[in-house]
MIZA-562200 format. One line per 8 residues: number of its first residue (from 1); their letters; for each residue x, y, z of N, C-alpha, C, O, CB. Coordinates in steps of 0.02 Angstrom, whole numbers, plus 50000, padded with zeros to 5 digits. Atoms other than C-alpha are relative to their C-alpha. Glycine has a CB too. Layout:
<pts>
NUM = A = X/Y/Z/X/Y/Z/X/Y/Z/X/Y/Z/X/Y/Z; ...;
</pts>
This chain:
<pts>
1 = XXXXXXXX = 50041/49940/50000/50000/50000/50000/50043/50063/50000/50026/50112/49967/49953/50000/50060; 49978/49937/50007/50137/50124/50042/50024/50031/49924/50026/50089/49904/50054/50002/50047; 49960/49982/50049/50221/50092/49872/49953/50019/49957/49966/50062/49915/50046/49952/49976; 50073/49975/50047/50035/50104/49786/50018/50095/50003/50042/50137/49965/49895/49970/50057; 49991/49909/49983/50033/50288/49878/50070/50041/49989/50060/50101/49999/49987/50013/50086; 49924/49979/50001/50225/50340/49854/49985/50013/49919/49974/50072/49902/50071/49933/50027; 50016/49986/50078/50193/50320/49650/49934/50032/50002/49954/50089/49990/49998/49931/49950; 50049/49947/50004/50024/50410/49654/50026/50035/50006/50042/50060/49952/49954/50009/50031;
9 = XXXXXXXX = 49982/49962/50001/50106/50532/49739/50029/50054/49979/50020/50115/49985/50005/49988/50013; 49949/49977/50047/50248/50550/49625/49963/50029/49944/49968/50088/49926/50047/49943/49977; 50039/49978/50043/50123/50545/49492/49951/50086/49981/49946/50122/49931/49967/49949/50013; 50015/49932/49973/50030/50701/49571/50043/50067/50000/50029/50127/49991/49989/49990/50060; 49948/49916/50012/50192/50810/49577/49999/50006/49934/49966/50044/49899/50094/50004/50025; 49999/50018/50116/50230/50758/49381/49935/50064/49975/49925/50119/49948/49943/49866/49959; 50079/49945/50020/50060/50830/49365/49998/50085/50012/49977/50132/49978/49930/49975/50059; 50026/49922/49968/50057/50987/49459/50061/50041/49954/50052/50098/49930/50010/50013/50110;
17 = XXXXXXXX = 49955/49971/50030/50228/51016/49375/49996/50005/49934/50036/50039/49902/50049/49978/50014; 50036/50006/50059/50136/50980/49221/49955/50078/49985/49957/50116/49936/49949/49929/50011; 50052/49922/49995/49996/51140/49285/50058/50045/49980/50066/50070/49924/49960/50028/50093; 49946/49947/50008/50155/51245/49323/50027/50021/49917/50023/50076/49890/50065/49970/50043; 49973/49993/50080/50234/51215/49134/49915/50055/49953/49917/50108/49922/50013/49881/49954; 50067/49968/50048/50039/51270/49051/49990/50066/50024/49991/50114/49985/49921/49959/50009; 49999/49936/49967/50022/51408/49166/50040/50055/49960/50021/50109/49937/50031/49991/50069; 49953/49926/50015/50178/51502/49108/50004/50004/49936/49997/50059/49908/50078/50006/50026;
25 = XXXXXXXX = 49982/50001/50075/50213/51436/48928/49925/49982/49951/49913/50005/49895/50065/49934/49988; 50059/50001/50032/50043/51377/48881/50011/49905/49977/50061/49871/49965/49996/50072/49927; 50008/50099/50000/49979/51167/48859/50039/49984/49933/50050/49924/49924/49897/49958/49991; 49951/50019/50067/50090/51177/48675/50071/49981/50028/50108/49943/49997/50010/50071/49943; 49929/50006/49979/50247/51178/48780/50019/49957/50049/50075/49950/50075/50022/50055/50020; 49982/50038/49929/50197/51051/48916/50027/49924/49962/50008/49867/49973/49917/49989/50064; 49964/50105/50021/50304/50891/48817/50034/49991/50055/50057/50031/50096/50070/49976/49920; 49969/50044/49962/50371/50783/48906/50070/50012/50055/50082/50000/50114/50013/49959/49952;
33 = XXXXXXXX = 49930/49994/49945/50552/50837/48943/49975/50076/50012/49993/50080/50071/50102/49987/49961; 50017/49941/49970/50491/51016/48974/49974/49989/50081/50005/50014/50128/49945/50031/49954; 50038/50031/49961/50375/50938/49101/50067/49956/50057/50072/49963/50118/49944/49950/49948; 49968/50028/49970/50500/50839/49159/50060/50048/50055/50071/50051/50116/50019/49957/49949; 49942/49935/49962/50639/50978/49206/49981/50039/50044/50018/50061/50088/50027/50054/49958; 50032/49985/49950/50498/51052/49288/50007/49980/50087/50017/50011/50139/49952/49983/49975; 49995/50033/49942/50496/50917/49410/50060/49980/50017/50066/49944/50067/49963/49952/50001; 49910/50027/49995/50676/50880/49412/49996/49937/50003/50016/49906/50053/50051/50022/50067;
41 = XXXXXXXX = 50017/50083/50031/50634/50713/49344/50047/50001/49930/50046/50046/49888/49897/49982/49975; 49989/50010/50075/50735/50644/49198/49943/49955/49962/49903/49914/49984/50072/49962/49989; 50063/50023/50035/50629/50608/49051/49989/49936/50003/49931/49917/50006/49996/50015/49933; 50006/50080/49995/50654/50427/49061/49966/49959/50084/49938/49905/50087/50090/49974/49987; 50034/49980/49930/50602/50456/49275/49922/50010/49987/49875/49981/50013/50034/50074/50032; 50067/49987/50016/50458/50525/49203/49953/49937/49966/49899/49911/49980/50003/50060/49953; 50043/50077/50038/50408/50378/49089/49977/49966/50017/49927/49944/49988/50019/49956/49973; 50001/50048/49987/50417/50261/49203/49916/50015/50039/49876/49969/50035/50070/49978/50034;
49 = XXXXXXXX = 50051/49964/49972/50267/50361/49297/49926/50019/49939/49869/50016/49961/50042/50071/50029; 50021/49985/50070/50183/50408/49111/50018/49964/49935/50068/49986/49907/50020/50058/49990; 49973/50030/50072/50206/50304/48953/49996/50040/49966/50042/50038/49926/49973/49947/49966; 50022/49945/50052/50137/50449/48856/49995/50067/50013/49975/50082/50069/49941/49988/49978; 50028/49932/49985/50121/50636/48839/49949/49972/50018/49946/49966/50079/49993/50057/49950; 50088/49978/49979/49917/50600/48836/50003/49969/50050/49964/49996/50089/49927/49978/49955; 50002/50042/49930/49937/50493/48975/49995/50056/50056/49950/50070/50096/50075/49949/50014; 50017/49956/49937/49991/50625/49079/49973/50062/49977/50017/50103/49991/50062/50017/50045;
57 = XXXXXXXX = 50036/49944/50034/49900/50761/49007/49914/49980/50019/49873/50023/50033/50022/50001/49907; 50075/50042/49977/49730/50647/49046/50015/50020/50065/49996/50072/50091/49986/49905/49987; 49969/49988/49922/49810/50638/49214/49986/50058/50029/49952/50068/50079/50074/49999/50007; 49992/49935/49966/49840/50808/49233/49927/50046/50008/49926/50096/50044/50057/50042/49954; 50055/49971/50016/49649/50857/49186/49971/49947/50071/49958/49981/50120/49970/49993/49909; 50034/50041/49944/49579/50715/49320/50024/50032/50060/49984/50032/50107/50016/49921/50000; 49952/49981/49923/49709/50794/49468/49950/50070/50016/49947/50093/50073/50113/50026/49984; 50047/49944/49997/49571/50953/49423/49931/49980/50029/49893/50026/50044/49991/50029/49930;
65 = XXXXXXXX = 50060/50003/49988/49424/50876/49471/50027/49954/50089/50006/49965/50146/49947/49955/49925; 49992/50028/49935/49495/50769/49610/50033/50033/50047/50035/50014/50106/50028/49946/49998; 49973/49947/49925/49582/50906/49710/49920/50050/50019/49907/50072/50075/50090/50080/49967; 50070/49967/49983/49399/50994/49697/49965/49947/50058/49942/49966/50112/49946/50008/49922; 50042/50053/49973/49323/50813/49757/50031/50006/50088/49992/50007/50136/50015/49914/49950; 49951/50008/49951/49463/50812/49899/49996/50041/50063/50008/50024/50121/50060/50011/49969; 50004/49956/49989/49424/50991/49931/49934/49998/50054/49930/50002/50115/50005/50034/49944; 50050/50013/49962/49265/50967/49975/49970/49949/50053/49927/49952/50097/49974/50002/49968;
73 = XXXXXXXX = 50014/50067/49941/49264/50803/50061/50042/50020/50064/50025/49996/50119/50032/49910/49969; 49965/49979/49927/49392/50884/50195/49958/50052/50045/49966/50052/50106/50076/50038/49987; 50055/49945/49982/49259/51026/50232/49952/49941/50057/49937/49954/50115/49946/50035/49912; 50043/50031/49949/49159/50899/50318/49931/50013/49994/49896/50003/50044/50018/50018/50062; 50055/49983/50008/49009/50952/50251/49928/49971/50020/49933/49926/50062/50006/50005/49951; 50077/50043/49974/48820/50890/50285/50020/49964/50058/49982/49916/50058/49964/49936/49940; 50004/50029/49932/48867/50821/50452/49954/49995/50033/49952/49943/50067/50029/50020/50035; 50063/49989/49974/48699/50877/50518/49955/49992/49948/49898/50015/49952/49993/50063/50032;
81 = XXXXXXXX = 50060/49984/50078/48609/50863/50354/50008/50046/49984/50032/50089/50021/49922/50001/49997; 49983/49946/50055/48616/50973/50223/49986/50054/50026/49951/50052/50076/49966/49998/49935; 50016/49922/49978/48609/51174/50246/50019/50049/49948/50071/50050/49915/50040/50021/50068; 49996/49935/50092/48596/51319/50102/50083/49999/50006/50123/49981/49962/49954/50127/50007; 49930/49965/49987/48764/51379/50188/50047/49930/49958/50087/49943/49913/50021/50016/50106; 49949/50067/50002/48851/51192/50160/50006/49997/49919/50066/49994/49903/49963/49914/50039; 50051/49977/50079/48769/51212/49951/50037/50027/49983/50075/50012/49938/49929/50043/49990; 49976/49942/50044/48829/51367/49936/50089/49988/50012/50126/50014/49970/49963/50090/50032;
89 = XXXXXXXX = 49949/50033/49997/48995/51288/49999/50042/49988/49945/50093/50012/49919/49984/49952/50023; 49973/50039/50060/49011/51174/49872/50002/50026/49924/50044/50014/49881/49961/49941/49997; 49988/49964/50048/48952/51285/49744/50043/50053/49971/50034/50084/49919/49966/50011/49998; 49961/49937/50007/49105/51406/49773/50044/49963/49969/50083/49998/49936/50025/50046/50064; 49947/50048/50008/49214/51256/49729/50010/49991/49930/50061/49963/49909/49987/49936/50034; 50001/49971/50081/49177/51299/49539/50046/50055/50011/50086/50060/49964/49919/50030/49964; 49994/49933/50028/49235/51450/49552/50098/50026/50009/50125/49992/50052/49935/50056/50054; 49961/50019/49960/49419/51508/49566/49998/50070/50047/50009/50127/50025/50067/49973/49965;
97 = XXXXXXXX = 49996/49942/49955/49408/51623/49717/50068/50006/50047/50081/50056/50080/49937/49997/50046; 49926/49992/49956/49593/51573/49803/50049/50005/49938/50034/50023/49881/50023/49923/50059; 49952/50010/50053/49756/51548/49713/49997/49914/49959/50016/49894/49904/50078/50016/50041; 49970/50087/50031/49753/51343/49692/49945/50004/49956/49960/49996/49897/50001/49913/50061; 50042/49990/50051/49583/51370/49613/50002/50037/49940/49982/50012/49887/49961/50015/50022; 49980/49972/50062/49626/51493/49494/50070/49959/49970/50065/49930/49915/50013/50082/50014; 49936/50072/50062/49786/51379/49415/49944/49964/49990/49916/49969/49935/50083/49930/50044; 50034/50056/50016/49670/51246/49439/49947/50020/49914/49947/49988/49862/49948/49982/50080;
105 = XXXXXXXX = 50049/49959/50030/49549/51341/49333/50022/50039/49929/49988/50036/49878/49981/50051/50055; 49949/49985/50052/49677/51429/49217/50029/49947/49946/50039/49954/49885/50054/50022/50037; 49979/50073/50041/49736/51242/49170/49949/49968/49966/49952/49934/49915/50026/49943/50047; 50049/50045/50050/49565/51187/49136/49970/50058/49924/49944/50036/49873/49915/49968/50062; 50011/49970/50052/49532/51321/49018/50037/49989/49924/50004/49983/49873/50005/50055/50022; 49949/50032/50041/49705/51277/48904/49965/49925/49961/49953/49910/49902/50070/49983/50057; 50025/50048/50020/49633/51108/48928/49945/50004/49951/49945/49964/49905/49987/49972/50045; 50068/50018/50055/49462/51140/48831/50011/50038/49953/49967/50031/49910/49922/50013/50022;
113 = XXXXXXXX = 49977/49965/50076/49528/51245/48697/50052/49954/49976/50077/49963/49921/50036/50085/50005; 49965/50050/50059/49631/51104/48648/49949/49913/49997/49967/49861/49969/50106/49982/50032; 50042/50036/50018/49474/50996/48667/49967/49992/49925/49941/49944/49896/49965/50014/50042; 50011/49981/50061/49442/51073/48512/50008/49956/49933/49970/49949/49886/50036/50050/49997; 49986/50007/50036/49553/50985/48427/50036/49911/50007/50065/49871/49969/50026/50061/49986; 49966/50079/49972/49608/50819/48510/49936/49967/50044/49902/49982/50093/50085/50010/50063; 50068/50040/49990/49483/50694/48519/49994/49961/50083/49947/49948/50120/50000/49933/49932; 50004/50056/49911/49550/50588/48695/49990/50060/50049/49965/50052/50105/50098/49945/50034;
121 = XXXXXXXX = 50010/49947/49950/49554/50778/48765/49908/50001/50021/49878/49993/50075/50030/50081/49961; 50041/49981/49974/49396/50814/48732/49930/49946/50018/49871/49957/50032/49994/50052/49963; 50051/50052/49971/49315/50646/48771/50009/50001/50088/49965/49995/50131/50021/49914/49964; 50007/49986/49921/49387/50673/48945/49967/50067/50039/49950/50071/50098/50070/49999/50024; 50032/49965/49944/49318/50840/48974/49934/49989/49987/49893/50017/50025/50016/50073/50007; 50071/50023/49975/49155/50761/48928/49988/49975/50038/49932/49988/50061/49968/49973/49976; 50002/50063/49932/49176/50624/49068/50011/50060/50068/49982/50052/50121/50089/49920/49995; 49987/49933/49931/49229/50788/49197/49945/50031/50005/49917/50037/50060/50060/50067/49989;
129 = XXXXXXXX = 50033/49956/50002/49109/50894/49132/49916/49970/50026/49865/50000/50043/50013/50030/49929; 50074/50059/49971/48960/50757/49182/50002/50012/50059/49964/50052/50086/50001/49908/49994; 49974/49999/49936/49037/50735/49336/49969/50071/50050/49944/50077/50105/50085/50000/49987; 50028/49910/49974/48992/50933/49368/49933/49994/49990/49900/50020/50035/50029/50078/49947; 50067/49974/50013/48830/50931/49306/49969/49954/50067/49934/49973/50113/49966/49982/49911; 50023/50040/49938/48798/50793/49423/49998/50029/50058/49947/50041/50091/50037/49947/50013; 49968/49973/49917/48881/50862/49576/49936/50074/49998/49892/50074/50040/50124/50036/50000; 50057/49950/50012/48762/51023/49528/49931/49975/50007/49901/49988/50059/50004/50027/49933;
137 = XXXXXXXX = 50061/50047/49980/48605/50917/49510/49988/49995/50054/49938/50025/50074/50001/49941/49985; 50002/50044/49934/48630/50829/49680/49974/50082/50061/49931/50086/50105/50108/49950/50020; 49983/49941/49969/48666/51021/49746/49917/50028/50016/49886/50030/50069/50055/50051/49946; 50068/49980/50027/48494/51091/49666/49918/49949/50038/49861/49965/50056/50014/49982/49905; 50043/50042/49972/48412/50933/49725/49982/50009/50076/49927/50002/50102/50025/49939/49987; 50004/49995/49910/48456/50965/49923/49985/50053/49992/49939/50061/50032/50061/49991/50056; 50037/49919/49968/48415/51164/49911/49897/49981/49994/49851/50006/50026/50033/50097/49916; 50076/50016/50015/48236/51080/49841/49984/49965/50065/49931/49986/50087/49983/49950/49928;
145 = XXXXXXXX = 50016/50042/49954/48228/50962/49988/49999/50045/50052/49946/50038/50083/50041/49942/50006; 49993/49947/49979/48271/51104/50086/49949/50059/50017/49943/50093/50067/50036/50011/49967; 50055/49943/50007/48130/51219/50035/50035/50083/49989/50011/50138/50000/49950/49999/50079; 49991/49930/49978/48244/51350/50016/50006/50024/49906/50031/50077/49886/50085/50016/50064; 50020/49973/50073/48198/51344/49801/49930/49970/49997/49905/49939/50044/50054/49974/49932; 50055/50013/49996/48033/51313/49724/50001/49903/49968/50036/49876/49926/49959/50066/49956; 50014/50097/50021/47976/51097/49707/49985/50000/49938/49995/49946/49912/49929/49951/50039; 50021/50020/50055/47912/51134/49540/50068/50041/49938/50062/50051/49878/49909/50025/49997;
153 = XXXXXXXX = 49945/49984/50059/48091/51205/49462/50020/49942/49946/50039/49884/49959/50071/50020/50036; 49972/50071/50034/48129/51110/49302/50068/50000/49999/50102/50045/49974/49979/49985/49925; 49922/50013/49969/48303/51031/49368/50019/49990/49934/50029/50047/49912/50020/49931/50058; 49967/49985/50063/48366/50992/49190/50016/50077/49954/50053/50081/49905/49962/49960/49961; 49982/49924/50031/48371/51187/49135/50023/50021/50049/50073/50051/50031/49948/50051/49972; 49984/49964/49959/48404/51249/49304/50082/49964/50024/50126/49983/50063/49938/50006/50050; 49912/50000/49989/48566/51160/49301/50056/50016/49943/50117/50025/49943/50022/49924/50021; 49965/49951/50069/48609/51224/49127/50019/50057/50007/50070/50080/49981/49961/50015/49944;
161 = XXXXXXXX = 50005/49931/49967/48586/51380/49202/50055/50012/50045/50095/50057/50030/49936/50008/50041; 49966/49987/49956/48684/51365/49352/50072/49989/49972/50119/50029/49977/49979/49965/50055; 49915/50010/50031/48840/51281/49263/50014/50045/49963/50055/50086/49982/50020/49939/49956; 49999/49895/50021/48825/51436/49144/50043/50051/50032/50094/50083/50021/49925/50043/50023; 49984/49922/49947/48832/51554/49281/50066/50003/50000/50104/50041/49971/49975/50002/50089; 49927/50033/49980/48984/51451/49363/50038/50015/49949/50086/50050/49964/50004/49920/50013; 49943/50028/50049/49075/51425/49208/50013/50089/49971/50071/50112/49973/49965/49924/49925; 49989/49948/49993/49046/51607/49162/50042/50056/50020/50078/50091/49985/49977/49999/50012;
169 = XXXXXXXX = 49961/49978/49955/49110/51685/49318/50041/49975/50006/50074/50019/50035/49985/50009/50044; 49949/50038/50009/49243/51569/49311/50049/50028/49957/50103/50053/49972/49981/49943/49979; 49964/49940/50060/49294/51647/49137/50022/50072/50029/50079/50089/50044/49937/50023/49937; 49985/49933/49978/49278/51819/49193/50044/50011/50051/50080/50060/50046/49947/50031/50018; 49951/49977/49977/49377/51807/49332/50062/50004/50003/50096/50051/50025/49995/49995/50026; 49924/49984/50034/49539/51755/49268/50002/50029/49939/50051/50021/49903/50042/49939/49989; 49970/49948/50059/49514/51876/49129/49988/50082/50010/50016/50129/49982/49960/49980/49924; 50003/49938/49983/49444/52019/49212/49980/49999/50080/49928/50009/50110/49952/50037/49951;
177 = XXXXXXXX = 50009/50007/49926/49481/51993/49386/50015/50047/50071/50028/50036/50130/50033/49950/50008; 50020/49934/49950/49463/52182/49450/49939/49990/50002/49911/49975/50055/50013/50078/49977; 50098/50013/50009/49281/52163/49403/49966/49960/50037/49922/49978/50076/49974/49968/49935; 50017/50053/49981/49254/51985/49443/50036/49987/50079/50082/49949/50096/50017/49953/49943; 49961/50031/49928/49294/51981/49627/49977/49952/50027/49936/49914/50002/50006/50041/50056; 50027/50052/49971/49271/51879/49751/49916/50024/50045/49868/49985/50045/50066/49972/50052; 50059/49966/49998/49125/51983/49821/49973/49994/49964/49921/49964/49975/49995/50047/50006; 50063/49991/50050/49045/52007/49676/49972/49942/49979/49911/49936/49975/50015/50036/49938;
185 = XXXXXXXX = 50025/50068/50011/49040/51827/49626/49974/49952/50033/49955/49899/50009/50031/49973/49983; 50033/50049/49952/48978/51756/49796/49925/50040/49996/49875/50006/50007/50043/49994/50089; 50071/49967/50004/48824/51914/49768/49970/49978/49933/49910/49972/49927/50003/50084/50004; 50035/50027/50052/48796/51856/49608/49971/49926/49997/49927/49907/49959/50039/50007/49952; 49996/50075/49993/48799/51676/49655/49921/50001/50049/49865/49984/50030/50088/49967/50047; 50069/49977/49964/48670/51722/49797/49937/50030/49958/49884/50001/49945/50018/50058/50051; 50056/49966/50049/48566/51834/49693/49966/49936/49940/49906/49921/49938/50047/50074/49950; 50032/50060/50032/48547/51683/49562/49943/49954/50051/49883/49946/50046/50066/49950/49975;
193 = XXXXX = 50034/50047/49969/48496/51571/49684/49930/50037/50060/49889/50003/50090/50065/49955/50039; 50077/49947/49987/48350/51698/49758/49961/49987/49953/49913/49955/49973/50004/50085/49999; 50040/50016/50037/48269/51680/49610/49972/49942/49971/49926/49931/49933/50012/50023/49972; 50054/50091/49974/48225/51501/49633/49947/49997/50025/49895/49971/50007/50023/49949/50056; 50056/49994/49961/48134/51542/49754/49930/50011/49981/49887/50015/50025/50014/50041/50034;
</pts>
């Protein structure tokens, strides 16, 4: 088990040193030995961890949804049963309002503009992008159980809607992130969700 967790691990830096490379130079420049020098891995170090660029490039798009999953499961949330506050929690976890979220967030953007054009990319951010709608659903479903939206919202548009919003404000704030603060995007976030009601 330790050696299971020791290579994950490894795998995870690879990765993050993977974010770091897209971040500065952009996802055209994250090959392999770039990536690698990053981590102060030789490329052949790296291999043994990755057979493939897409390998870790898949990788590096899954380490985005599972540091969110990770994120939120340490919160401790619903302990008492669900609560708007716990909701609106999880719904900040779209958004990037710290620093790890914005990379995080910065990387997945790279990522879907080269969904564009690479078919295993963008079959994985269909398998992520489910994943969200779900996690949204479930969200929408407890504010309904809740009473704190109306029982007769139709949940298939109202989560089109909400991922929208999210994905939106998401945009805007790493591109215009005097505007897009963190204030403004938790009042807007609120203000949406009033009108459920």
């Amino acid at each position: 088990m330790e050696k299971i967790n020791k290579f994950e691990a490894q795998r995870e830096k690879i990765a993050r040193a993977t974010w770091a490379v897209i971040r500065r130079e952009g996802l055209e420049n994250a090959s392999v030995r770039n990536v690698a020098q990053e981590a102060n891995l030789s490329v052949g170090s790296l291999r043994h961890y990755f057979s493939t660029q897409n390998d870790l490039l898949i990788y590096s798009m899954e380490l985005i949804q599972k540091k969110s999953d990770e994120r939120i499961e340490a919160m401790r949330l619903f302990g008492n049963g669900p609560s708007t506050e716990d909701i609106l929690e999880v719904l900040r976890q779209f958004l990037p309002l710290d620093t790890e979220r914005r990379l995080e967030m910065e990387v997945w953007l790279s990522f879907s503009s080269k969904a564009l054009v690479d078919e295993a990319i963008r079959a994985k951010c269909q398998v992520l992008l489910e994943n969200s709608y779900q996690m949204l659903r479930t969200m929408l479903e407890l504010l309904i159980f809740l009473k704190e939206v109306r029982e007769d919202l139709d949940i298939d548009v109202e989560v089109i809607r909400l991922y929208g919003l999210l994905e939106g404000m998401s945009y805007h704030c790493i591109m215009l992130p005097d505007k897009f603060t963190s204030e403004i995007i938790n009042h807007v976030l609120h203000e949406h969700l009033q009108t459920l009601k």
